[in-house]
MDTraj code that builds the backbone (N, CA, C; nanometers):
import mdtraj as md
import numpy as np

residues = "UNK UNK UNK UNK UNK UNK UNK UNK UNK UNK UNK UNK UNK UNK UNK UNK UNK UNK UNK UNK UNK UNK UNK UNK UNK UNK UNK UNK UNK UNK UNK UNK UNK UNK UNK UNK UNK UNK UNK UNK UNK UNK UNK UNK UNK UNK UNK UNK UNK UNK UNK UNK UNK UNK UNK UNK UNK UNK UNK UNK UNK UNK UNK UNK UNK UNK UNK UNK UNK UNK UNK UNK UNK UNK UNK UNK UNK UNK UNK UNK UNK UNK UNK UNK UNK UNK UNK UNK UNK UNK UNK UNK UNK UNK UNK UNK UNK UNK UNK UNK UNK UNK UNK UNK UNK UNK UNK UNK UNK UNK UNK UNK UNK UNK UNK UNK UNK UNK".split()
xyz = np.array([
    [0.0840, -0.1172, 0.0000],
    [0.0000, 0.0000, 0.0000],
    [0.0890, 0.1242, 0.0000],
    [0.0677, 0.2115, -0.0780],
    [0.1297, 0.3305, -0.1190],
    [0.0826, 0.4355, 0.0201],
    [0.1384, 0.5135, 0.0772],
    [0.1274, 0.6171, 0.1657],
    [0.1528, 0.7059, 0.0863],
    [0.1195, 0.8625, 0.1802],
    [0.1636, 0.9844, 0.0785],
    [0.2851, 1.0251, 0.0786],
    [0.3672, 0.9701, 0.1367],
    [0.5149, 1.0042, 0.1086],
    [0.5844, 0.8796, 0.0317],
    [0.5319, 0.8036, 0.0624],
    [0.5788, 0.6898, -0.0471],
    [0.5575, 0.7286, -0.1751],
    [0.4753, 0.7761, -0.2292],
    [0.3750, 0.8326, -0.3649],
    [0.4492, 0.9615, -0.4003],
    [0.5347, 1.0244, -0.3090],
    [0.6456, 1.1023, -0.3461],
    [0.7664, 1.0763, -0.3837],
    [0.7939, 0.9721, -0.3176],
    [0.9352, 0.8741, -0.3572],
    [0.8755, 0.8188, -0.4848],
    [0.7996, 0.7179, -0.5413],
    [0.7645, 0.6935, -0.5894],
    [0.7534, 0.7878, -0.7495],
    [0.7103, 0.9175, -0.7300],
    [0.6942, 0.9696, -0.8382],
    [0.8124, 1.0362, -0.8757],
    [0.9139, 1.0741, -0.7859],
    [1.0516, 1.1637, -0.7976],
    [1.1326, 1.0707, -0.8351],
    [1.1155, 0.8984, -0.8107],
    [1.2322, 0.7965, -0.9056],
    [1.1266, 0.7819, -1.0506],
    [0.9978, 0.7900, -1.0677],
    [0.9605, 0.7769, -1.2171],
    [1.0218, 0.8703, -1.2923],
    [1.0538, 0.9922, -1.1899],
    [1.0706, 1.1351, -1.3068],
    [1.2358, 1.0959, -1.2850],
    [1.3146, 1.0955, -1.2033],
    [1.4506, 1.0787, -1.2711],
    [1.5120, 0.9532, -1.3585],
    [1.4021, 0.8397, -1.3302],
    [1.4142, 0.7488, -1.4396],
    [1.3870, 0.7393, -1.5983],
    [1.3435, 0.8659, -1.6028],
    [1.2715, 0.8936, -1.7129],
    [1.4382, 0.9477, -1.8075],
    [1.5092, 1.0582, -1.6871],
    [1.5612, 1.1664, -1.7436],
    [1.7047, 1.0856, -1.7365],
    [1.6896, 0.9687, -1.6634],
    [1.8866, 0.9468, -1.6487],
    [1.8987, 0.8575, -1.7978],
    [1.8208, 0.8352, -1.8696],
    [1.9106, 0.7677, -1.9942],
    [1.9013, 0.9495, -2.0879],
    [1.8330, 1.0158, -2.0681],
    [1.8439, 1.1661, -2.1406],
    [1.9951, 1.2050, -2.0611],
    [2.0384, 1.1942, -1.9643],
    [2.1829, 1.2109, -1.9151],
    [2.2843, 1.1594, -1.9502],
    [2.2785, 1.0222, -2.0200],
    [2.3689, 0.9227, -2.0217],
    [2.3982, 0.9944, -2.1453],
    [2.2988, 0.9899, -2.2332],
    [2.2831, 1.0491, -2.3594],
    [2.3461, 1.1487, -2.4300],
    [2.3687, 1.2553, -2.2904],
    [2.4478, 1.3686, -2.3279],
    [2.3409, 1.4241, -2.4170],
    [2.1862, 1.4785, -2.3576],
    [2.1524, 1.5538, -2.4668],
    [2.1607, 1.6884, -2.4769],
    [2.1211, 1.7752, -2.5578],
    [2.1492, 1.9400, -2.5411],
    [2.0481, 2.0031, -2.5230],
    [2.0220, 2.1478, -2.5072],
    [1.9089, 2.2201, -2.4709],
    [1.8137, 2.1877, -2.5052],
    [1.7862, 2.1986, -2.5936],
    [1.6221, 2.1460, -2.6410],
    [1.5674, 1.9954, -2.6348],
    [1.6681, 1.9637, -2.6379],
    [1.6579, 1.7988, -2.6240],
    [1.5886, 1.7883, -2.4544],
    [1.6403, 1.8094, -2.3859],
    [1.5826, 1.7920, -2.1917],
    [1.4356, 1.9205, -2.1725],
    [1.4715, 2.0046, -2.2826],
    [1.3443, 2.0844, -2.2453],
    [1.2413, 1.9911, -2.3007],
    [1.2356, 1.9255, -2.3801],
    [1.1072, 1.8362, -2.4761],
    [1.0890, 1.7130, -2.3542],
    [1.1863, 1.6577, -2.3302],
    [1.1800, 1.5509, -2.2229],
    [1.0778, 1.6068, -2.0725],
    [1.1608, 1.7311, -2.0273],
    [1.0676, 1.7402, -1.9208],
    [0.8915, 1.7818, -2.0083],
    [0.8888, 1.8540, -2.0723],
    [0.7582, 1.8387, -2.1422],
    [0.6916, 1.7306, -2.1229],
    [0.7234, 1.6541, -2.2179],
    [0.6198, 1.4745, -2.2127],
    [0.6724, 1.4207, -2.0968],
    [0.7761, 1.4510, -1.9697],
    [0.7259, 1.3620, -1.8358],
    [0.6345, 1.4500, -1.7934],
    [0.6617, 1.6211, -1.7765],
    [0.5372, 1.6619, -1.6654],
    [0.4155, 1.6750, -1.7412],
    [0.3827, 1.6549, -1.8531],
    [0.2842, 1.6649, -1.9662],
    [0.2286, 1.8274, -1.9615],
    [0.3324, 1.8999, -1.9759],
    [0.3024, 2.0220, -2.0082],
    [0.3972, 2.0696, -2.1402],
    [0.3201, 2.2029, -2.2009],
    [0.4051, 2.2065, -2.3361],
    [0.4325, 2.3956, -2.3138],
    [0.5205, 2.4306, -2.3812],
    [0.5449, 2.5698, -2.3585],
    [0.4332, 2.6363, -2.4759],
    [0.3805, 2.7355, -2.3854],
    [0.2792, 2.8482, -2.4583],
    [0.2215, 2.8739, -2.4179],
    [0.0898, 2.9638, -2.4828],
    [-0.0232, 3.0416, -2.4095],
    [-0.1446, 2.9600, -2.4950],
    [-0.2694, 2.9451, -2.3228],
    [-0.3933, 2.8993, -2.3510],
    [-0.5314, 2.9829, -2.3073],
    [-0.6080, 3.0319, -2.3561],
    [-0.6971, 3.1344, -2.3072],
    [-0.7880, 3.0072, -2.3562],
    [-0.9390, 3.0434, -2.2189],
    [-1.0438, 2.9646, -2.2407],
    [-1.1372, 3.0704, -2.1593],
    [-1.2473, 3.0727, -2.1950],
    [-1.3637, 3.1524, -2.1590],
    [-1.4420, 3.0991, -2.0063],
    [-1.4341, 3.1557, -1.9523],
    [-1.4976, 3.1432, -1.8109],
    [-1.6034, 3.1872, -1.7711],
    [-1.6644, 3.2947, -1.8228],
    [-1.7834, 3.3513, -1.7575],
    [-1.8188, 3.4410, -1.8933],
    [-1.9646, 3.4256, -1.9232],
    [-2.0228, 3.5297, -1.9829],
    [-2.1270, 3.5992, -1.9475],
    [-2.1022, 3.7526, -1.9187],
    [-2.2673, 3.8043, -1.8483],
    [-2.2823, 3.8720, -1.9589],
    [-2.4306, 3.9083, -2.0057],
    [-2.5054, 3.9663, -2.0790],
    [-2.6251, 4.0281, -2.0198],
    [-2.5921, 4.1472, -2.0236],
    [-2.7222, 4.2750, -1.9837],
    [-2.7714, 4.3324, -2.0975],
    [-2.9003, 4.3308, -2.0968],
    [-3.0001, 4.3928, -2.2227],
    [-3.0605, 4.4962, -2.1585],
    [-3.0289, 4.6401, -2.2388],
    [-3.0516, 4.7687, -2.1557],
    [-3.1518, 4.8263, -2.2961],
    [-3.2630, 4.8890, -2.2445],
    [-3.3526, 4.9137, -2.3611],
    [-3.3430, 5.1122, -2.3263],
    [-3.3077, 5.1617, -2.4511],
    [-3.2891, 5.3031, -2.4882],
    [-3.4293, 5.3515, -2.5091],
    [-3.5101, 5.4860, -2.4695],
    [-3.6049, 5.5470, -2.4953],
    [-3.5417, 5.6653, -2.5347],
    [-3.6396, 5.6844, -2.6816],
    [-3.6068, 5.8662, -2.6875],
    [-3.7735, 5.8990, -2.6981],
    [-3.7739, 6.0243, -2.6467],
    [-3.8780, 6.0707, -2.6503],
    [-3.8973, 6.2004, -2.7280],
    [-3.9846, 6.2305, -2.7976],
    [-3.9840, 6.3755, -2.8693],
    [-4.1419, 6.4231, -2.8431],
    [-4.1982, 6.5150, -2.8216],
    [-4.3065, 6.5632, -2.7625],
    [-4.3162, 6.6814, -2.8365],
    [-4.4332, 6.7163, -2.8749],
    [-4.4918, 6.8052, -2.9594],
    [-4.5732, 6.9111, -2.8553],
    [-4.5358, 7.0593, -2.8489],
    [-4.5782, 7.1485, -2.7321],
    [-4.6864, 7.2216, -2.8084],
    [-4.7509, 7.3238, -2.7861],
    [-4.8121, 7.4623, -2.8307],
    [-4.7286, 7.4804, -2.7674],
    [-4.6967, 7.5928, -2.8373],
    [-4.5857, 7.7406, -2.7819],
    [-4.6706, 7.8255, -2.7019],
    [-4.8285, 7.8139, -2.7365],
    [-4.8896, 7.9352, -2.6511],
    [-4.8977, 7.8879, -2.5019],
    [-4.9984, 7.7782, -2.5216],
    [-5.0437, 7.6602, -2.3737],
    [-4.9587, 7.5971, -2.3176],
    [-4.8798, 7.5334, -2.3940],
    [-4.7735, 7.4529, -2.3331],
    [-4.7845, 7.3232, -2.3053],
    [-4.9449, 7.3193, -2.3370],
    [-5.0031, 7.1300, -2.4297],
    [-4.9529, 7.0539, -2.4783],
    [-4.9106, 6.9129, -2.4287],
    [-4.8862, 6.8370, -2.5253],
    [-4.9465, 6.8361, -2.6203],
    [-4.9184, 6.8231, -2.7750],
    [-4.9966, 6.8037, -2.8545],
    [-4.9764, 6.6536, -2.9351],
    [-4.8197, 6.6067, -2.9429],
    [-4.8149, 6.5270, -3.0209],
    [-4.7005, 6.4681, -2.9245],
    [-4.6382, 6.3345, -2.9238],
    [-4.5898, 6.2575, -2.8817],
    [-4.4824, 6.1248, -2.9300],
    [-4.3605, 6.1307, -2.9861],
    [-4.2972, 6.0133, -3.0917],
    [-4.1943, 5.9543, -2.9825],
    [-4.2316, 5.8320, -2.9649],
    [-4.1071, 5.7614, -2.8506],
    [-4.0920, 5.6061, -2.9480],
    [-3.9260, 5.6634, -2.9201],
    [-3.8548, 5.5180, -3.0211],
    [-3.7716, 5.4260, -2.9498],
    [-3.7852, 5.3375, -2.9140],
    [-3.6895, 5.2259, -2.8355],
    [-3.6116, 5.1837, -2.9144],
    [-3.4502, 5.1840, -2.8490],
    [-3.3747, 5.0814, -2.9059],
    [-3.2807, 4.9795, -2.7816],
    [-3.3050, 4.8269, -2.8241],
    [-3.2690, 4.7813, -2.7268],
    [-3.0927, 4.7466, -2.7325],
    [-3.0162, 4.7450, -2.6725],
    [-2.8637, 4.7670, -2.6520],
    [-2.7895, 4.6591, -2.5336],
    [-2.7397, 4.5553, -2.5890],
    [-2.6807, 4.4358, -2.5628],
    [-2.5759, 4.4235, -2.4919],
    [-2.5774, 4.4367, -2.3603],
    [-2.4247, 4.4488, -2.2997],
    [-2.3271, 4.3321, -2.2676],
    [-2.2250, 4.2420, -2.3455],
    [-2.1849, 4.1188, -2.3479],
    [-2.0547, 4.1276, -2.2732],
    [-2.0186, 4.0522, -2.1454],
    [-1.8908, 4.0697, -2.0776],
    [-1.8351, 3.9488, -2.0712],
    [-1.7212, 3.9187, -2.1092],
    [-1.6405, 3.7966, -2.1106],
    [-1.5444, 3.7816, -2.0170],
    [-1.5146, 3.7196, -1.9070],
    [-1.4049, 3.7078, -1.8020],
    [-1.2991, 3.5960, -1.8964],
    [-1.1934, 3.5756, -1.9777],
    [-1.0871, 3.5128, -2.0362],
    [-0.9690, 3.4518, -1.9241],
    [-0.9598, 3.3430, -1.8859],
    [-0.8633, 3.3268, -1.8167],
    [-0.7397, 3.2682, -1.8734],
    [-0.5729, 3.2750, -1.8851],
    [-0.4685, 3.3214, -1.9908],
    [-0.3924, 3.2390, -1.8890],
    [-0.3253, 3.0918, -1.9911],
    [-0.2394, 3.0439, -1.8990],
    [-0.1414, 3.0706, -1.9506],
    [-0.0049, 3.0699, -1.9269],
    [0.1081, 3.1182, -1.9921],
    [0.2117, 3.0246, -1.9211],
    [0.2856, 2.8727, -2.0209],
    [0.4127, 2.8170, -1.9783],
    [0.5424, 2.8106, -2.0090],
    [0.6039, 2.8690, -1.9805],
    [0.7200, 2.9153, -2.0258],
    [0.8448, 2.7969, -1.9784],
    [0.9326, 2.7173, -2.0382],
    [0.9881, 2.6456, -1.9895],
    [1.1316, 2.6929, -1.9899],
    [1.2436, 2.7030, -1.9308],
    [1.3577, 2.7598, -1.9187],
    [1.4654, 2.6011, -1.8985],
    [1.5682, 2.6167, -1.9456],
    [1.6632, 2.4864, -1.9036],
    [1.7600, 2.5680, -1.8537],
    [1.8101, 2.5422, -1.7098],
    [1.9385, 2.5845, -1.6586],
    [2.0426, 2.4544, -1.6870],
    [2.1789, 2.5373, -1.6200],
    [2.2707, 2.4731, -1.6386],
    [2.3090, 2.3621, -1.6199],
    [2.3849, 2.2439, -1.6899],
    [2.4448, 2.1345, -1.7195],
    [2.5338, 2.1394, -1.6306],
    [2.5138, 2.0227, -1.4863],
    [2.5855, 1.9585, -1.3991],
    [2.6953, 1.8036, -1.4379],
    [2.8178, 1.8135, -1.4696],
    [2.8333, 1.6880, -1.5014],
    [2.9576, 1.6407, -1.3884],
    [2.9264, 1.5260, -1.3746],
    [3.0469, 1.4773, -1.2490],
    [3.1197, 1.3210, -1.2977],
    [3.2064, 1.3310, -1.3152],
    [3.2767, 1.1786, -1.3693],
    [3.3999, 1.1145, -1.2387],
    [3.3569, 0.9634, -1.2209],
    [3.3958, 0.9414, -1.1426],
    [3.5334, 0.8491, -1.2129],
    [3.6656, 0.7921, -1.1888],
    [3.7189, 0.7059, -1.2131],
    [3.8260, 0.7537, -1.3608],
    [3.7970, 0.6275, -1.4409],
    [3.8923, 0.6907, -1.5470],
    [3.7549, 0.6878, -1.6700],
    [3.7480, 0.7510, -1.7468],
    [3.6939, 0.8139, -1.8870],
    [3.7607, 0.8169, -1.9961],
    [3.7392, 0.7340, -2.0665],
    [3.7831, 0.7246, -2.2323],
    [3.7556, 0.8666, -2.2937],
    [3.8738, 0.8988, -2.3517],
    [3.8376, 1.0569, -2.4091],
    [3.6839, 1.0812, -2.4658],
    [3.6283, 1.0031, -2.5514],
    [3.5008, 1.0411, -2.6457],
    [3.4176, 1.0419, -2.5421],
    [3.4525, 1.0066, -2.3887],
    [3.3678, 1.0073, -2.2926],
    [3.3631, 1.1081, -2.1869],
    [3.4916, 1.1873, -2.2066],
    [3.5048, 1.2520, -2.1212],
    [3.4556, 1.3705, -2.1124],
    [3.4409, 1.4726, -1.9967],
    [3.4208, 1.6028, -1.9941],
    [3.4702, 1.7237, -2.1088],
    [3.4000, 1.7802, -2.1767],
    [3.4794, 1.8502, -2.2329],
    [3.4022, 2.0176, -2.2483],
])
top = md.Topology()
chain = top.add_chain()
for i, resn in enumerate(residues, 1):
    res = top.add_residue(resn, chain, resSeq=i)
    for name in ("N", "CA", "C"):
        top.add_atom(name, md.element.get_by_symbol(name[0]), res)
traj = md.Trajectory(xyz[None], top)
């Protein structure tokens, strides 16, 4: 039975088992950036996905009114509606940027030149 620290051991030898034949390998920058990619199954870039949409419908009146100048009577009356759609989108923006730092190498014993540090 797996515990939760076992399940940490456990996942930190899958991930350096993954990467020690990419070591043996001697690969170069891009080469270990693609590797950690497909172990942590993430890829470098940007992902926007839509989260929330509110929509308010706001209805416009104009009114125009027809007076006598003498009385001050309404006489006539023109009201025009227009209705006006207010659409708000909340976008949430993931952004992965992957960076490779520096190349640790340690050789123990004796090393055949094509093997060695250089």
């Amino acid at each position: 039975m797996l515990t939760r620290s076992n399940a940490k051991y456990v996942t930190l030898a899958a991930f350096t088992a993954a990467l020690i034949p990419l070591a043996i390998a001697g690969c170069g920058g891009s080469d270990a950036e693609r590797a950690v990619e497909d172990v942590a199954g993430v890829e470098e870039g940007t992902a926007t996905r839509t989260a929330d949409v509110d929509e308010t419908t706001y209805t416009v009146e104009e009114v125009k009114r027809i007076r006598d100048a003498e009385t001050g009577e309404v006489v006539g009356e023109e009201v025009s509606t227009t209705d006006v759609t207010v659409e708000q989108e909340v976008q949430i923006q993931r952004e992965v940027e992957i960076k490779e730092g520096a190349t640790n190498t340690e050789t123990e014993g004796y090393v055949p030149d094509p093997l060695s540090d250089q």
